[in-house]
C-alpha positions, -999 to 999 in steps of 0.1 A, spaced: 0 0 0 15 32 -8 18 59 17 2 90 19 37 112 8 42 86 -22 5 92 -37 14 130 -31 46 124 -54 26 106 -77 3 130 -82 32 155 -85 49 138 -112 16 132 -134 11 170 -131 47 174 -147 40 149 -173 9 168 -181 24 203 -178 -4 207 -152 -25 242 -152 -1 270 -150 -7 298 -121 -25 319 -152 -52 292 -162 -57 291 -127 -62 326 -118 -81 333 -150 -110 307 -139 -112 314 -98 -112 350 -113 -141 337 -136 -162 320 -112 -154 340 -80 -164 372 -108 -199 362 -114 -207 349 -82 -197 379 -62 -220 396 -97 -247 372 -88 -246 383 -46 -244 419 -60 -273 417 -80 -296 404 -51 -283 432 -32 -292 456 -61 -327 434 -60 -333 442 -27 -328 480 -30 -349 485 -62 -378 463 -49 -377 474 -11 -367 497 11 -333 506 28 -346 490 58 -354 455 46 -318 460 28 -308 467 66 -326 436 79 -307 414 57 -274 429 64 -285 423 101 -288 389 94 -258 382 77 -240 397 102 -251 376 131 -251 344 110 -215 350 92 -191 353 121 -206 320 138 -203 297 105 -173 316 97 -158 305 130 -171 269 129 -151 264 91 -118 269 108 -106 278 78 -99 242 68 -96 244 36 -63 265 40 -53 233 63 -66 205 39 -47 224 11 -21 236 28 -15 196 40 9 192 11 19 160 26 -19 148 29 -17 137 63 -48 132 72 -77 123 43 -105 140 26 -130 121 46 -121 136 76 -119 166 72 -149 164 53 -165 150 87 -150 177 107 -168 201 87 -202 182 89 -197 185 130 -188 220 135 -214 229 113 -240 210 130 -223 233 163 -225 261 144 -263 263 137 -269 254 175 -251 281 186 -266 302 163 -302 295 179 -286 303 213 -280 337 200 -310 346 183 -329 329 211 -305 349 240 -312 379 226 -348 377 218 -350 388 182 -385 387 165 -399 356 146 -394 371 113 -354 384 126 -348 346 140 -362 332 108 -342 345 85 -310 346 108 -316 309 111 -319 301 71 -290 321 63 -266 306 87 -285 277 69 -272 285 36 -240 297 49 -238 263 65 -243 240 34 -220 262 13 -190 261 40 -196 220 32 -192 229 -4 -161 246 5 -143 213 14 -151 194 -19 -133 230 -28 -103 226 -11 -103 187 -29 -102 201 -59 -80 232 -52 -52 207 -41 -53 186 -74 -54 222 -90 -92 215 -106 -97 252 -102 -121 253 -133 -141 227 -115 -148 250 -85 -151 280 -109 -181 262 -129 -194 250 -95 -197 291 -80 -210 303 -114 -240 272 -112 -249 282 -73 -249 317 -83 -269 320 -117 -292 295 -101 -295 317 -72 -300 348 -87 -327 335 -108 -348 319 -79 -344 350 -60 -355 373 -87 -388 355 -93 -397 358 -58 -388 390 -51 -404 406 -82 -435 377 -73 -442 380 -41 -412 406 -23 -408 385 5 -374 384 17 -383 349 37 -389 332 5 -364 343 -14 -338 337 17 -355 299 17 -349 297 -21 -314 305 -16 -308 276 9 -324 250 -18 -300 270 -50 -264 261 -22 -276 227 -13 -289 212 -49 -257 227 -61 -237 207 -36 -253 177 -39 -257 171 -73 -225 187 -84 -196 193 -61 -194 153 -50 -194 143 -90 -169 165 -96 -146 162 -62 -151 125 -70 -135 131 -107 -107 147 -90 -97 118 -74 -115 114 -39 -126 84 -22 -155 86 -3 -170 117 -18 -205 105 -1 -190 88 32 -170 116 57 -153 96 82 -155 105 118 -126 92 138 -124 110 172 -86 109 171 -81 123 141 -107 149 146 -94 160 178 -57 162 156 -73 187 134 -91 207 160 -58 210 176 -42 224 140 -73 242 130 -86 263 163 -63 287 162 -69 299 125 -107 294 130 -102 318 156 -83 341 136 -106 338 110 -142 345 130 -120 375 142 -114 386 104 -148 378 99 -160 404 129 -143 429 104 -173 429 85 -198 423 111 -185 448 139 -196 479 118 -229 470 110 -235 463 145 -225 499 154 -247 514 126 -276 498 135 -276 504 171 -265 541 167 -273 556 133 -303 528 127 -316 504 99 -319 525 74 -284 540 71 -270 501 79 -286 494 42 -271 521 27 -239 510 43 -243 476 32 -254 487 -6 -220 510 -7 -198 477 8 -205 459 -22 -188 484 -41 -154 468 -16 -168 432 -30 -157 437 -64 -120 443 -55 -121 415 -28 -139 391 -60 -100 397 -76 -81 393 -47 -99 359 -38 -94 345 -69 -56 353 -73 -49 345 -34 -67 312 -41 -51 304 -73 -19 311 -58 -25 294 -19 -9 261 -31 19 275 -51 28 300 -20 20 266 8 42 246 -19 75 268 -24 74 281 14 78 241 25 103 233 -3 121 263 16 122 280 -18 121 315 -4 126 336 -36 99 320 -54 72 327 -26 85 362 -23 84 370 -65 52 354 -61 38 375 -31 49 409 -52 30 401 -81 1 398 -55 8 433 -41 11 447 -69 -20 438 -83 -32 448 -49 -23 487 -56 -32 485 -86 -67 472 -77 -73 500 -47 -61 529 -71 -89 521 -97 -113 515 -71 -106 548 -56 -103 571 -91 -134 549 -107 -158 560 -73 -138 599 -72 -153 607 -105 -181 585 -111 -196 574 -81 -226 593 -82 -238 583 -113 -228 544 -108 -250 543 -73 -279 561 -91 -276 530 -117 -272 506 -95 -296 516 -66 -319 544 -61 -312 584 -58 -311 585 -17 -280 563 -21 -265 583 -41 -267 610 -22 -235 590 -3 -215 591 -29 -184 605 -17 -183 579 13 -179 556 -17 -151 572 -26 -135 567 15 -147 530 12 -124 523 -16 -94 537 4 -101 517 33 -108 488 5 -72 490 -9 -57 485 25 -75 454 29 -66 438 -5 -27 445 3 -39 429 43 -54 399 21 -30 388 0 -3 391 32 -28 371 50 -27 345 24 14 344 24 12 341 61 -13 312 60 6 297 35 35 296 59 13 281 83 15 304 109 -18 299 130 -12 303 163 2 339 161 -29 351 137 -46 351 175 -31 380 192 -29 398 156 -67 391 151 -73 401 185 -55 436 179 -75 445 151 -107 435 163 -103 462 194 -89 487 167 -123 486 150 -142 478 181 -131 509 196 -123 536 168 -163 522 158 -174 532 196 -158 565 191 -164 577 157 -199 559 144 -225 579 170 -202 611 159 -199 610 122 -224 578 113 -210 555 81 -181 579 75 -169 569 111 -174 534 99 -153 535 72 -124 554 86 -125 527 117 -126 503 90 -91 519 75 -77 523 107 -80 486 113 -69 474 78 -38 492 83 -29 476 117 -40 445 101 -13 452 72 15 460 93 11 431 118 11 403 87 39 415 70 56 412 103 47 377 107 59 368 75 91 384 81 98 368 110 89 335 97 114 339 68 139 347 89 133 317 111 132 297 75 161 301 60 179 295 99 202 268 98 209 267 58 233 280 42 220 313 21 229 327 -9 248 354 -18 223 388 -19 231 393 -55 226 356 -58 190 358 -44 181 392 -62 189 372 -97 168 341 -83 140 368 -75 137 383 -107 140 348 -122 107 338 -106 94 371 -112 97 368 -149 76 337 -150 39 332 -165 
C-alpha cells in the first residue's frame, strides 16, 4: 500500500507529465467564477434595494452579520489546512467529517444567540436560514479545497457560477412575485444545497477522492485537526467580525436605514475582494508549496505580483468611485443612495488596504503560521471595536469606514511582520545565498507566466 507522501509524489509527477495548469489558467478561472458569483450576490443586493426599502436592505445585512461570524468560526478555515496539508496527512474524509460537525455546532449556537437575545420571529427566521445557507456552502467549500489541491480550479469555478446564476434567478422571481425576503432567503438555501449535492461530490469525486459521499468520523483524528485548526478558526471569526462589527454599530446608533445604505455601498469593496480571492486562491498552493520546499525567492516573487495587483486594484477603485460614483450608485440603486457618494469614494481607500492585508494574510497562512494570527486578530478586532465606539454615533457611516481603514492598516502592518519573522526563522540553519545571488533568483521567478 503506498503511503500518503508517495501518492502525493505521484500526483506530483503526473502534473509534470501533463504540464499541469499554470498559475495563469488558474487565476483566470477562480477570477471567472469568484467574478460572477460575487455579480450574482451583487445583483440580489441591487434586488433588494430597487424592490424594497433601505430598511429591509438593513434587515438582511442584520442577518448576515449575526449568521456570518458563527459559520465563519465553525469552518476553521480548513480548507487553507486540507490544502495547505501538502503531505496529505490526514484524508478527505475527515476533514470532510470535521466540517459536517462543527457545522452542525455552528447552527446550535446560532439559535442560542437569536434565542439569547430575543430577536422577532421574522429576525430569528431569517437569521436561522442564512446561517443555513452559509452552512451548506461552508460544506461545499471542502469538496473546494479537494479540488483546489489537485489544482481543478475550473471545476470549483463552474461550481460558484451554477450556485450563483441558479440563485440569482430563484431569487428574482420571488422577489419581483411576491417581495418577501423569507422566500427568497429559503430559495437561496435549496439554489447552495442542490448545487452541492448534485455537483460538487461528481466533480470532487472526478478529482480523485474516495469517499466523496462517506465523511469519516474518527475521534482521534478529529481532535488532531481541531488542535491544527482552532487557532486559525479563531483568527478567522476574528477577520470575519471585520465585516460584522460595523454593521453592529450602525444599526444600534445611526439605525436600519443607514446600515442598508452602508451595506449597498460595501458591495462596491466586493468587487475588488472578488479579484483578490481568486488570485490568493489560485496562488495558496503555489505559495504553501515553495514556502515548505524552503524555496524563499519564489514565494517572495510570487507575493509581489500579488501586491502589486493589490495597488493597482485600490487605485482604480478609488479614481473609478472619485469621478463616477454618483452616477454608478444612481444606476445601480436608487437616488437616496447616491446621495453617499463620496463615502464611496473613503470606502475604496479603506478597500485597498485590505486587499494588500489579504494577500499578506494568504502568504502568512501559506506559511502556516496559526497560532500567532490570534493576538494579531485580537488587535484588530479592538482597533475597530473601539475607533467604531468613538467615531460611528459622531460622524455615522463615514466613522465606519475610517474605523474600518484604521483597522486594515494595523491588520497590514502586523502580517507582513509575521511573515518576516517566519522567513527569517526559515532560512535559519541553511546556508544562504549570496544577496546578489538571491536578487537574480527573485527576478527569475518574477519573470515567469
Amino acid at each position: 500500500m503506498s503511503t500518503p507522501v508517495e501518492v502525493s509524489r505521484v500526483h506530483k509527477g503526473q502534473a509534470a507529465k501533463r504540464g499541469g495548469p499554470t498559475l495563469r489558467a488558474d487565476f483566470l478561472w477562480t477570477f471567472f467564477g469568484n467574478g460572477l458569483y460575487a455579480a450574482c450576490q451583487w445583483a440580489i443586493l441591487v434586488l433588494l434595494a430597487k424592490t424594497s426599502t433601505p430598511e429591509v436592505v438593513g434587515q438582511y445585512s442584520l442577518a448576515l452579520a449575526v449568521a456570518m461570524p458563527v459559520i465563519t468560526f465553525a469552518t476553521f478555515q480548513l480548507r487553507s489546512v486540507q490544502v495547505s496539508d501538502t503531505r496529505e496527512e490526514h484524508g478527505f474524509r475527515d476533514y470532510l467529517g470535521f466540517r459536517i460537525w462543527t457545522m452542525i455546532g455552528a447552527m446550535v449556537v446560532l439559535t442560542a444567540i437569536c434565542l439569547g437575545l430575543r430577536y422577532p420571529n421574522s429576525t430569528f427566521i431569517l437569521v436561522e436560514v442564512l446561517g443555513a445557507a452559509l452552512a451548506v456552502e461552508a460544506i461545499s467549500d471542502i469538496y473546494y479545497g479537494r479540488m483546489q489541491s489537485r489544482h481543478c480550479m475550473d471545476r470549483i469555478a463552474k461550481s460558484m457560477i451554477g450556485r450563483g446564476l441558479l440563485s440569482v434567478s430563484g431569487i428574482t422571481l420571488v422577489m419581483l412575485l411576491t417581495k418577501n425576503i423569507l422566500l427568497a432567503m429559503l430559495l437561496l438555501l435549496v439554489c447552495r444545497l442542490a448545487v452541492t449535492m448534485f455537483y460538487d461530490m461528481h466533480a470532487c469525486d472526478l478529482a480523485g477522492a474516495d469517499g466523496v459521499f462517506r465523511p469519516a468520523f474518527r475521534w482521534n483524528v478529529q481532535r488532531t485537526l481541531l488542535n491544527t485548526a482552532f487557532p486559525v478558526g479563531l483568527a478567522s471569526v476574528l477577520i470575519a467580525l471585520n465585516t460584522a462589527v460595523p454593521r453592529y454599530f450602525i444599526a444600534w446608533s445611526v439605525g436600519p436605514r443607514e446600515l442598508g445604505i452602508f451595506a449597498a455601498l460595501s458591495f462596491f469593496q466586493s468587487t475588488g475582494n472578488t479579484i483578490v480571492g481568486a488570485l490568493g486562491q489560485a496562488a495558496f498552493g503555489r505559495l504553501a508549496r515553495a514556502f515548505a520546499d524552503h524555496n524563499i525567492p519564489k514565494f517572495l516573487a510570487l507575493l509581489l505580483k500579488m501586491t502589486c495587483a493589490g495597488l493597482a486594484l485600490g487605485l482604480a477603485g478609488i479614481v473609478i468611485t472619485a469621478f463616477k460614483g454618483k452616477q454608478i450608485l444612481e444606476i445601480m440603486y436608487r437616488p437616496e443612495y447616491a446621495q453617499h457618494a463620496n463615502l464611496l469614494t473613503y470606502l475604496m481607500i479603506a478597500a485597498g488596504m485590505g486587499y494588500l492585508s489579504q494577500f499578506f494574510g494568504y502568504a502568512v497562512t501559506a506559511a502556516r503560521i496559526f497560532v500567532a494570527q490570534i493576538p494579531l486578530s485580537f488587535i484588530v478586532v479592538l482597533t475597530l471595536t473601539g475607533t467604531c465606539y468613538l467615531w460611528v454615533p459622531k460622524f455615522g457611516v463615514a466613522g465606519a469606514i475610517w474605523a474600518i481603514a484604521a483597522a486594515m492598516l494595523i491588520q497590514f502592518l502586523g502580517y507582513s511582520s509575521l511573515l518576516f519573522m517566519s522567513i527569517i526563522r526559515n532560512r535559519q540553519g541553511q546556508t544562504g545565498p549570496s544577496i546578489r545571488k538571491l536578487t537574480v533568483e527573485l527576478m527569475g521567478c518574477f519573470s515567469e507566466p
